[in-house]
C-alpha positions as a printed NumPy array, in Angstrom:
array([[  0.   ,   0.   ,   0.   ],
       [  1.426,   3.391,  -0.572],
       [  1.856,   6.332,   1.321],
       [ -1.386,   8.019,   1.739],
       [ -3.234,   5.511,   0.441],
       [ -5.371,   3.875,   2.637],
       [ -8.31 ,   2.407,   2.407],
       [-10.482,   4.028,   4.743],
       [ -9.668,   7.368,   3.736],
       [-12.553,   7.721,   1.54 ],
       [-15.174,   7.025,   4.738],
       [-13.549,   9.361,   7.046],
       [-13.73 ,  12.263,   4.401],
       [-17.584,  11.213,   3.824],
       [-17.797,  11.678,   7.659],
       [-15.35 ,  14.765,   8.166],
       [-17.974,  16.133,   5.198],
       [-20.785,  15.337,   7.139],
       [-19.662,  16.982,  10.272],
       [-18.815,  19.981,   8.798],
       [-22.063,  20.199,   7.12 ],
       [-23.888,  19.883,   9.971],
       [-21.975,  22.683,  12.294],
       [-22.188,  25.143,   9.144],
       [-25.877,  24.672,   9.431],
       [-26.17 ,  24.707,  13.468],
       [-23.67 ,  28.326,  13.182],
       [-26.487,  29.475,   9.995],
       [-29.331,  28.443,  11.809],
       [-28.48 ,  30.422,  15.134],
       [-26.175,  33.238,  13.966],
       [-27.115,  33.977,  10.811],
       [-30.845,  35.514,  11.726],
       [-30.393,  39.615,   9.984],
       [-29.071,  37.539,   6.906],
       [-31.665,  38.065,   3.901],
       [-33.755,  34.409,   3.498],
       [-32.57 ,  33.808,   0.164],
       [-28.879,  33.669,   1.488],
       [-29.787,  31.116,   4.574],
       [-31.667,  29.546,   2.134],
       [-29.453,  29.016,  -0.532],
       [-27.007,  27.634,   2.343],
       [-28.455,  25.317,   4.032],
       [-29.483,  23.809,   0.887],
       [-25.603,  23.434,   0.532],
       [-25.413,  22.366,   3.348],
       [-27.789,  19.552,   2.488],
       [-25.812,  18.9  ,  -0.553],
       [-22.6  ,  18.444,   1.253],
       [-24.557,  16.035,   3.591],
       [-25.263,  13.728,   1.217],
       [-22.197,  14.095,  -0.882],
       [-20.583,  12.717,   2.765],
       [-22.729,   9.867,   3.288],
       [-22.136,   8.459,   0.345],
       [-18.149,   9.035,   0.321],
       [-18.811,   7.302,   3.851],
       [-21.524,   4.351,   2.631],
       [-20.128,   4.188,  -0.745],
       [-17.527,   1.026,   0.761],
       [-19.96 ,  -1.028,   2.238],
       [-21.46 ,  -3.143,  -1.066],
       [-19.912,  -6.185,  -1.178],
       [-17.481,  -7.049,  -4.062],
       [-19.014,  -8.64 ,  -6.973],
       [-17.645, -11.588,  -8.934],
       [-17.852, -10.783, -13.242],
       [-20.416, -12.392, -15.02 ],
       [-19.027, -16.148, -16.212],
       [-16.51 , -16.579, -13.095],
       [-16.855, -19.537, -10.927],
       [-15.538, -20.021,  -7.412],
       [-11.879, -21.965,  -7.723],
       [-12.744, -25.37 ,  -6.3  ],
       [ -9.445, -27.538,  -5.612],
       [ -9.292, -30.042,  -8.737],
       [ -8.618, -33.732,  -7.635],
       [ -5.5  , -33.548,  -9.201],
       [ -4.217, -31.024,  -6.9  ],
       [ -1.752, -31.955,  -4.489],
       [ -3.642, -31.839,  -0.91 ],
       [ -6.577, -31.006,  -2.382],
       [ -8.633, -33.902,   0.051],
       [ -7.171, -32.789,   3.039],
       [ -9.296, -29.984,   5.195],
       [ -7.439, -26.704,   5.179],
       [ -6.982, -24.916,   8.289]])
């Protein structure tokens, strides 16, 4: 694996993204009351945005892989050396 690239990294952005998101809306919501409504508006829909831009960075891991179309599970051919003994 290289530097930097690890496989989780993708999740924890999703999440970072989702925190963020949510503490840019809590500040809008409570500070942002003499703003005109098209502005709040127009960022919390942003906000919403980024929300679901993060949980799918954060979900977008958890489908299992799928096998290709024509591929069969490797079973251990009889010929194989081993092949009848259990594996542990």
């Amino acid at each position: 694996m290289a530097r930097g690239d690890h496989p989780m990294r993708t999740p924890a952005y999703g999440g970072l993204l989702i925190a963020a998101a949510m503490v840019g809306a809590t500040v809008l919501v409570q500070q942002a009351t003499s703003w005109p409504g098209w502005l709040r508006t127009l960022l919390l829909a942003v906000a919403v945005v980024a929300m679901v831009l993060g949980a799918l960075l954060t979900l977008r891991d958890r489908t299992p892989p799928r096998r290709p179309r024509g591929v069969q599970p490797r079973h251990p051919r009889p010929s194989d050396p081993g092949a009848d003994e259990p594996r542990p």
